[in-house]
N, C-alpha and C positions, 0 to 999 in steps of 0.2 A: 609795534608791540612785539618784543622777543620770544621767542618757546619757552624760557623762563618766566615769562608774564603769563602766559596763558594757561599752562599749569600751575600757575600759584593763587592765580585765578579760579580756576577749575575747582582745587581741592578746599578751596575758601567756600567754594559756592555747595561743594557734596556735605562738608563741614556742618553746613546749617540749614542744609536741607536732607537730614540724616533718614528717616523714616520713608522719605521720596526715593533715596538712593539704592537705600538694604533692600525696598521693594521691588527697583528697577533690575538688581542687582541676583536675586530670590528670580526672578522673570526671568533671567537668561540662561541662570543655572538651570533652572526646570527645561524652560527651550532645549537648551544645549543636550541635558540628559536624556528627555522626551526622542529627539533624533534618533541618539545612538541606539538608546534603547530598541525604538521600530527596528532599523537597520541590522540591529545584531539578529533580532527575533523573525525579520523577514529571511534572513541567508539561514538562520538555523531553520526555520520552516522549509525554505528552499531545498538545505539539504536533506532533508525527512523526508519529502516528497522523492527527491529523485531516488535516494533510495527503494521508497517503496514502487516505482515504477520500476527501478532496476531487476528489484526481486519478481514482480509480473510480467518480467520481458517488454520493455520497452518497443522491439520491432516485431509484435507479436499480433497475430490475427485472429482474433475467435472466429468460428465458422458455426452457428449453431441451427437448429430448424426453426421452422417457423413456430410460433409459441400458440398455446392452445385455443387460442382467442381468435388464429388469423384460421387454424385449422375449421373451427367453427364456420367463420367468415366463409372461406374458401370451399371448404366440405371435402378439402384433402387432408387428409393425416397420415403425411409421411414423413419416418425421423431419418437420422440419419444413420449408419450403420459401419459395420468395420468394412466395407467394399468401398464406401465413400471415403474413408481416412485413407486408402489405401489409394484409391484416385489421383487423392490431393498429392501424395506421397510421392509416384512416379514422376520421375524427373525428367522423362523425355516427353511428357505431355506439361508439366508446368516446374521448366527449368528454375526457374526462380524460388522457388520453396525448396528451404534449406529443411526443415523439422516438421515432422508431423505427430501428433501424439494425442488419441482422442480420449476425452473421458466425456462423463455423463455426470450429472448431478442430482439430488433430491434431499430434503427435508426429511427424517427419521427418528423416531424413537428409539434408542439403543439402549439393553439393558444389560448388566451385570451384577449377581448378586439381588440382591433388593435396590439397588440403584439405576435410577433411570437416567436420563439427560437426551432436550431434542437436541438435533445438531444436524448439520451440514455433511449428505455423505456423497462424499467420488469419488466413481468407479473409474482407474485409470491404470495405465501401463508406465513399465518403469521407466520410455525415454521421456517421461513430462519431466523429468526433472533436467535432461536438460534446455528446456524450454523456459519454465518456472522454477524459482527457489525455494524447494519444500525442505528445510534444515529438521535433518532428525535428533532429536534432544539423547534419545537412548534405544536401544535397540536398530534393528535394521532394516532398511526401506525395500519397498516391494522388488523381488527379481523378476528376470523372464522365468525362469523355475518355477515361481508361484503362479505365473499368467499361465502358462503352457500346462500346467496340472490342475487349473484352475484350484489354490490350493485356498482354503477360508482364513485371510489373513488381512490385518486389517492395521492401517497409521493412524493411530490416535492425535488429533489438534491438544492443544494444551488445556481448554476448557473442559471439551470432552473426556480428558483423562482427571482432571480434577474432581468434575461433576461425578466420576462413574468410581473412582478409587479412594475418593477423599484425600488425595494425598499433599 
């Protein structure tokens, strides 16, 4: 039997088994689509993520205290302070820390005007940024001028400023 036969064969046999074939046929397309589909949506994921790891510093160390539960537990409560950032910071006791930059964190009510909004606030000096990717949309991000004068000055998140200005 020639390759001429067997294809003449073949399309004689899809011919009359038509509703078998479109559905065989229907099957592989979806197969086939189903794949690339995952594959495109896993690498676009993929690249979401390393982004968002990029902008949190990837080789990055949080150092924080112990949380108020072990304080409990323990019956010490002790946080951390700017002598301990400053610890971490010297470089003839631990050569291998390149950056140091301490903030603090807490849950707050913020108000302006008749507008409230809770939100997320840290207190931080201005080398986090280069640690962390805090992109300012408008206006200008914390200096040492502001730390050193402790001056009342504050970077609004995007929510925060929506929720508080309407805008």
């Amino acid at each position: 039997m020639s390759l001429r036969d067997c294809l003449a064969i073949s399309l004689q046999v899809l011919r009359a088994n038509k509703l078998r074939s479109g559905l065989t046929i229907l099957g592989i397309v979806i197969g086939v689509s189903s794949v690339v589909f995952m594959i495109s949506f896993g690498r676009g994921h993929e690249a979401n993520l390393m982004a968002i790891f990029k902008s949190m510093g990837a080789d990055v160390i949080y150092v924080t205290s112990a949380s108020q539960m072990m304080d409990q537990i323990s019956g010490i409560t002790r946080k951390l302070t700017m002598d301990d950032a400053e610890a971490l910071a010297n470089s003839s006791r631990l050569p291998s820390v390149a950056l140091v930059s301490p903030f603090t964190e807490k849950m707050a009510t913020v108000t302006y005007a008749n507008e409230k909004a809770s939100t997320d606030i840290m207190g931080m000096v201005p080398s986090i940024r280069s640690i962390i990717e805090y992109p300012v949309e408008r206006g200008v991000y914390i200096s040492d001028a502001d730390v050193m004068s402790a001056a009342s000055v504050a970077v609004l998140g995007a929510t925060a400023r929506t929720n508080l200005f309407k805008e």
